[in-house]
C-alpha positions, 0 to 999 in steps of 0.5 A: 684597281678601282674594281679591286677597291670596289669589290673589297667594300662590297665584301667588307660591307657585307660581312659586317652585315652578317656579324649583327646580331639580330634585334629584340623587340622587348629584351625586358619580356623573358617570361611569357605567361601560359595560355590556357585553351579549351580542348574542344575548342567550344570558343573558336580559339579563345584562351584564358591566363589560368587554369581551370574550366571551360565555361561552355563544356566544363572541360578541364582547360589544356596549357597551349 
């Protein structure tokens, strides 16, 4: 009777485990801002919040 008992909150414990729903770090940051990177990659990853030019090459900077 006690392995029954036992087994049934090992199980009820369990499952309410999985029934969570994952947690969010930041629910407020819907919006994620575009990154902009150089195609040639002049800057060795570096990126940019806007379009526009590579200052190295003056390619038209890629949306990443």
């Amino acid at each position: 009777m006690k392995k029954l008992m036992m087994l049934s909150l090992i199980a009820a414990s369990f499952l309410m485990s999985c029934n969570q729903k994952p947690e969010t770090k930041n629910p407020d940051s819907t919006t994620v801002a575009a990154t902009y990177q150089c195609p040639m990659d002049c800057e060795k990853g570096k990126t940019y919040e806007k379009s526009g030019k590579c200052p190295v090459c003056e390619m038209e900077l890629e949306k990443k």
